[in-house]
N, C-alpha and C positions, 0 to 999 in steps of 0.2 A: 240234629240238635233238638232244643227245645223252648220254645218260644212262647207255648200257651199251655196252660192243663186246666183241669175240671176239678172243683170237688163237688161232689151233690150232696148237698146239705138235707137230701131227703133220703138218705141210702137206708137198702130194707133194714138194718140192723141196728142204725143209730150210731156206727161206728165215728164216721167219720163228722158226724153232727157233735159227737161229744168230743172231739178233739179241736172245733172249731170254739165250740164255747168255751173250751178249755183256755186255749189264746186268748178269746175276748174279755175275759177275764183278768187276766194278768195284764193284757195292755191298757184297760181303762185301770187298773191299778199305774201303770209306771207313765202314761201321756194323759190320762183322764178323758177317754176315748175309749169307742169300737170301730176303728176301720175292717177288722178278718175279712177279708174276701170272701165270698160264699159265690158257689158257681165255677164262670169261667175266670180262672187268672192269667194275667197280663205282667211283663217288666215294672217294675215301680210300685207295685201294691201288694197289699202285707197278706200274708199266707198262715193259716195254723203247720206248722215246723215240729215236728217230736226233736225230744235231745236229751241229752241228760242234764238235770240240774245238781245243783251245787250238792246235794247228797247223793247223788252216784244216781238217780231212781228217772227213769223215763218220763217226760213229760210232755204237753205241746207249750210254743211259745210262737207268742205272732212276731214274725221274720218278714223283713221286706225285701223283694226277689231285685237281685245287683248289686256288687260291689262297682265301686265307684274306685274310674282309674282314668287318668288322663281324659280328662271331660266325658267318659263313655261310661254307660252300665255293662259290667259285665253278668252278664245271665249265665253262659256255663262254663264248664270250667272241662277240660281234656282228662281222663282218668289216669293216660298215659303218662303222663308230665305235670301232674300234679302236684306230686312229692318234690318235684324239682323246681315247678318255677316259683320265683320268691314272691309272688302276688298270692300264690295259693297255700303254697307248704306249712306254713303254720297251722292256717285252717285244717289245711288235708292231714295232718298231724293230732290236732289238738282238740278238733268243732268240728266235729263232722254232724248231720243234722239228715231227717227223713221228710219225704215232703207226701202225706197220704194224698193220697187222687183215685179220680174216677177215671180217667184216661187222657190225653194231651193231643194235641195237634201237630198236624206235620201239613206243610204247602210242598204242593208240584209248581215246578215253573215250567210252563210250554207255550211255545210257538205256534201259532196257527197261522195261514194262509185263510180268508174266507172270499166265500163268492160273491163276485161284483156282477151286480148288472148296472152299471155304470158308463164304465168306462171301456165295454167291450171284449176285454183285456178275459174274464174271466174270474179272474181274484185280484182280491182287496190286497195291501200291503203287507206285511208279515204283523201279526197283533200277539202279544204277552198276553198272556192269562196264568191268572194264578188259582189252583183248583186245593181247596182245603181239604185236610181228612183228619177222620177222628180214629186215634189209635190206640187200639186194647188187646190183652194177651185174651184168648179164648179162653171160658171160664173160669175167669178171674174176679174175687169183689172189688176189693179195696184194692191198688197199687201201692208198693212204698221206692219211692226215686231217691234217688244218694245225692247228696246236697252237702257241700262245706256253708260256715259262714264264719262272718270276725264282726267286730265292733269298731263302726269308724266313730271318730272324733264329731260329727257335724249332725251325725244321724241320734235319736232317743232310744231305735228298736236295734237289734241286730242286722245284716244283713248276710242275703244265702243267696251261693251260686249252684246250679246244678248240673251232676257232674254226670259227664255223655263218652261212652262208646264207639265202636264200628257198630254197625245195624246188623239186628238179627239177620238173616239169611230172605227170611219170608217179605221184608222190607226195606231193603237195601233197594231196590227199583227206584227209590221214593227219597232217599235224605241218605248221607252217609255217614250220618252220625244219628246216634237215640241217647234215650236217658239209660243210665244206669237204673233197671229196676230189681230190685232183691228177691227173694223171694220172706215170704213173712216170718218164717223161721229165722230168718238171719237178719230181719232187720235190727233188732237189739245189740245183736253181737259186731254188728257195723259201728254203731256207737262209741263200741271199747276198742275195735278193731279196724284199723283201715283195709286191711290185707283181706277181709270179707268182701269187700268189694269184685274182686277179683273173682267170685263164686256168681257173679249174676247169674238170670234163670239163662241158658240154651235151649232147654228147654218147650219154653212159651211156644205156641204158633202166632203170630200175630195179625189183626185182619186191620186192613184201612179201609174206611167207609164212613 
């Protein structure tokens, strides 16, 4: 899945700097505000979003990450069943949207046993730990993640789910589900095309660390 991602607002190129100001831009136009998130993003906070605007032409829009369903935010959304379930398919149809990053996060959840000098016994009781990793395709700049979004009633900005996979190969160990990432040649053509999706990279080798 996908629960956290990056943008660096200092990337060598400026790429993703100007798609952030791009957003901030148009939201202090429509709320008279700049929330864009710069950094690490979280559920609930607004994102710079590529999409296409009302003349057909690419652009960023700050999107706030969840649709809202049955008192819960939904963050992503299944690639497989997209087209089908009525919470998505419109979206996945009609809005489809890019979310640029630096890379995302992914948690391990493990058990441990630790040693007691306590109790004689040896170890401690079995303890959860949750170990975070940061994950990117090898020689990759920018990432672009497959994202629907729609417009609720309650909200000012748009909101975007993001849409996830079975895991590469290389980190399937780790989650069983990733984001849909494109490759940048085809991020445009996702906009016009849902059925692009379906080309994500195999490609990639992926490292978590």
């Amino acid at each position: 899945m996908c629960g956290r991602f990056y943008m660096a607002d200092e990337d060598e190129t400026g790429e993703i700097q100007r798609m952030i100001e791009e957003a901030a831009r148009k939201q202090q136009a429509i709320v008279g505000c700049d929330s864009v998130a710069r950094g690490e993003i979280a559920p609930g906070m607004t994102a710079a979003a590529l999409a296409l605007g009302k003349t057909g032409k690419m652009g960023a829009f700050p999107m706030e990450w969840g649709f809202s369903a049955m008192k819960k935010r939904i963050i992503n959304t299944r690639l497989e069943t997209a087209a089908q379930k009525p919470l998505f398919a419109d979206a996945f149809r009609q809005r489809r949207c890019i979310l640029p990053m630096t890379h995302y996060f992914e948690w391990e959840n493990r058990q441990e046993q630790l040693p007691s000098l306590l109790d004689g016994t040896g170890w401690e009781p079995v303890e959860n730990r949750r170990t975070r990793y940061m994950i990117r395709p090898e020689g990759e700049g920018t990432l672009f993640l497959a994202g629907i979004y729609r417009y609720e009633s309650n909200k000012k900005l748009p909101v975007f789910s993001v849409l996830t996979c079975e895991p590469h190969e290389s980190i399937a160990w780790l989650h069983d589900r990733m984001p849909v990432i494109l490759a940048r040649q085809d991020a445009f053509s996702f906009l016009q095309d849902a059925s692009v999706a379906q080309k994500r990279q195999q490609k990639m080798i992926f490292r978590a660390g």
